[in-house]
N, C-alpha and C positions, 0 to 999 in steps of 0.2 A: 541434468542436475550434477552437479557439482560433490565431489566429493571431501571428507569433513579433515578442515586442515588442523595443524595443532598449535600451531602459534596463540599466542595469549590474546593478541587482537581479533582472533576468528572467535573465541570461545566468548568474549564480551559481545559480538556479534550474534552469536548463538543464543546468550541468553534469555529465557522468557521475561517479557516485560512483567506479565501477570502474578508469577509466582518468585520471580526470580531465581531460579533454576534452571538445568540447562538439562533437555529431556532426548530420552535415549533417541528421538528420533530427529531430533535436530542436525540439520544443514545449512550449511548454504547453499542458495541458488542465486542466478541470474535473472534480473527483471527484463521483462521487453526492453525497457529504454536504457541497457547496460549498467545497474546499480547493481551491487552483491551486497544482499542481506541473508540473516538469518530467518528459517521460516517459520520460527514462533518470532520474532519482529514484530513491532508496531508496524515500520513501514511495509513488510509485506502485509500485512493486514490491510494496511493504506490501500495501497497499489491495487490491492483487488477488489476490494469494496468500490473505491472508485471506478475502477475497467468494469466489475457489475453495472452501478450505475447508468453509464455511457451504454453500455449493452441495451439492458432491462427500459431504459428512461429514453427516447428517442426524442421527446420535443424538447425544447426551452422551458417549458411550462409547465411540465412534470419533472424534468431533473429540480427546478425552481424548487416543488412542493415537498420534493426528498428530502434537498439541503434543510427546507425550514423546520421540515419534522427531525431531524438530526439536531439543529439547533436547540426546539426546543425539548428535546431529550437530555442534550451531551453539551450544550454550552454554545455562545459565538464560536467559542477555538476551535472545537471538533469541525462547526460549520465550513469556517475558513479554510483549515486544515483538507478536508475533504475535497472544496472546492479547487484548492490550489493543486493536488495531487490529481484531480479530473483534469485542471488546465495543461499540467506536465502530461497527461498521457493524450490528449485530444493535437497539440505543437508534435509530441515525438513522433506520432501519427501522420502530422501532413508533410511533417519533413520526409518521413518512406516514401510517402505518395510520390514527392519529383524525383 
Protein backbone atom coordinates (compact mmCIF):
# COMPACT_ATOMS: atom_id res chain seq x y z
CA UNK A 1 0.00 0.00 0.00
CA UNK A 2 0.87 3.07 -0.81
CA UNK A 3 1.62 5.84 1.22
CA UNK A 4 -0.80 9.11 1.93
CA UNK A 5 0.31 11.87 -0.77
CA UNK A 6 -0.61 15.53 -0.04
CA UNK A 7 -1.58 17.10 -3.06
CA UNK A 8 -5.30 18.17 -3.21
CA UNK A 9 -6.21 15.59 -5.95
CA UNK A 10 -5.19 12.67 -3.46
CA UNK A 11 -7.19 14.20 -0.60
CA UNK A 12 -10.59 14.32 -3.06
CA UNK A 13 -9.51 10.81 -3.71
CA UNK A 14 -9.33 10.05 -0.01
CA UNK A 15 -12.51 11.33 0.81
CA UNK A 16 -15.38 9.24 2.28
CA UNK A 17 -18.22 8.96 0.00
CA UNK A 18 -20.61 8.16 3.03
CA UNK A 19 -19.78 10.93 5.40
CA UNK A 20 -17.69 12.97 3.50
CA UNK A 21 -14.85 13.18 5.51
CA UNK A 22 -11.63 12.23 5.14
CA UNK A 23 -10.68 9.60 8.07
CA UNK A 24 -7.44 9.20 9.98
CA UNK A 25 -7.05 6.03 8.25
CA UNK A 26 -7.40 6.86 4.75
CA UNK A 27 -5.04 5.84 1.87
CA UNK A 28 -4.53 5.17 -1.12
CA UNK A 29 -3.95 1.90 -2.62
CA UNK A 30 -3.46 0.18 -5.81
CA UNK A 31 -6.15 -2.13 -7.34
CA UNK A 32 -5.27 -5.46 -8.98
CA UNK A 33 -6.05 -4.09 -12.51
CA UNK A 34 -3.67 -0.74 -11.85
CA UNK A 35 -6.43 1.97 -10.56
CA UNK A 36 -5.34 4.09 -7.40
CA UNK A 37 -8.23 4.82 -5.25
CA UNK A 38 -8.92 5.85 -2.08
CA UNK A 39 -9.91 2.99 0.55
CA UNK A 40 -12.99 4.59 1.88
CA UNK A 41 -13.95 4.92 -2.06
CA UNK A 42 -16.95 3.78 -3.66
CA UNK A 43 -14.79 2.24 -6.30
CA UNK A 44 -12.81 0.44 -3.90
CA UNK A 45 -15.86 -0.85 -2.40
CA UNK A 46 -16.80 -1.71 -6.14
CA UNK A 47 -13.79 -3.54 -6.76
CA UNK A 48 -14.17 -5.75 -3.87
CA UNK A 49 -17.63 -6.65 -3.70
CA UNK A 50 -17.33 -7.50 -7.02
CA UNK A 51 -13.83 -9.80 -6.70
CA UNK A 52 -16.24 -11.33 -3.67
CA UNK A 53 -18.56 -12.12 -5.92
CA UNK A 54 -16.62 -13.92 -8.62
CA UNK A 55 -14.92 -15.67 -5.62
CA UNK A 56 -17.94 -16.63 -3.32
CA UNK A 57 -20.56 -17.19 -6.81
CA UNK A 58 -18.79 -19.75 -9.22
CA UNK A 59 -21.71 -20.50 -11.62
CA UNK A 60 -23.69 -18.20 -14.00
CA UNK A 61 -26.48 -18.88 -12.20
CA UNK A 62 -25.78 -17.85 -8.85
CA UNK A 63 -23.67 -14.83 -9.66
CA UNK A 64 -27.24 -14.22 -11.95
CA UNK A 65 -29.28 -14.46 -8.46
CA UNK A 66 -26.76 -12.04 -6.59
CA UNK A 67 -26.92 -9.28 -9.16
CA UNK A 68 -30.99 -9.50 -9.07
CA UNK A 69 -31.06 -9.35 -5.32
CA UNK A 70 -28.63 -6.27 -5.49
CA UNK A 71 -31.10 -4.98 -7.87
CA UNK A 72 -33.85 -5.41 -6.15
CA UNK A 73 -32.23 -3.81 -2.92
CA UNK A 74 -29.97 -0.90 -4.53
CA UNK A 75 -31.71 -0.02 -7.87
CA UNK A 76 -30.91 -1.09 -11.87
CA UNK A 77 -27.74 1.28 -11.35
CA UNK A 78 -26.12 -0.44 -8.52
CA UNK A 79 -27.04 -3.87 -10.59
CA UNK A 80 -25.29 -2.67 -13.69
CA UNK A 81 -22.77 -0.87 -11.81
CA UNK A 82 -21.69 -4.03 -10.06
CA UNK A 83 -22.04 -6.19 -13.14
CA UNK A 84 -19.79 -3.96 -15.23
CA UNK A 85 -17.00 -3.89 -12.37
CA UNK A 86 -17.31 -8.14 -12.34
CA UNK A 87 -16.68 -7.73 -16.18
CA UNK A 88 -13.54 -5.21 -15.72
CA UNK A 89 -11.97 -7.71 -13.13
CA UNK A 90 -13.09 -11.30 -14.97
CA UNK A 91 -11.00 -9.39 -18.96
CA UNK A 92 -8.13 -8.01 -16.34
CA UNK A 93 -7.96 -11.70 -15.36
CA UNK A 94 -7.68 -13.41 -18.60
CA UNK A 95 -5.39 -10.82 -20.06
CA UNK A 96 -2.66 -12.38 -16.92
CA UNK A 97 -3.67 -15.66 -17.94
CA UNK A 98 -1.60 -15.12 -21.70
Amino acid sequence: MDALDSSSESDEALRCRGCGGIHAGARLVNLPDGRRVGNYSEEHRMYYEAAWVLKRYRTKKTRMAYLDAVEEKRGLAARLALRQEMMRIWEHKQTQRK
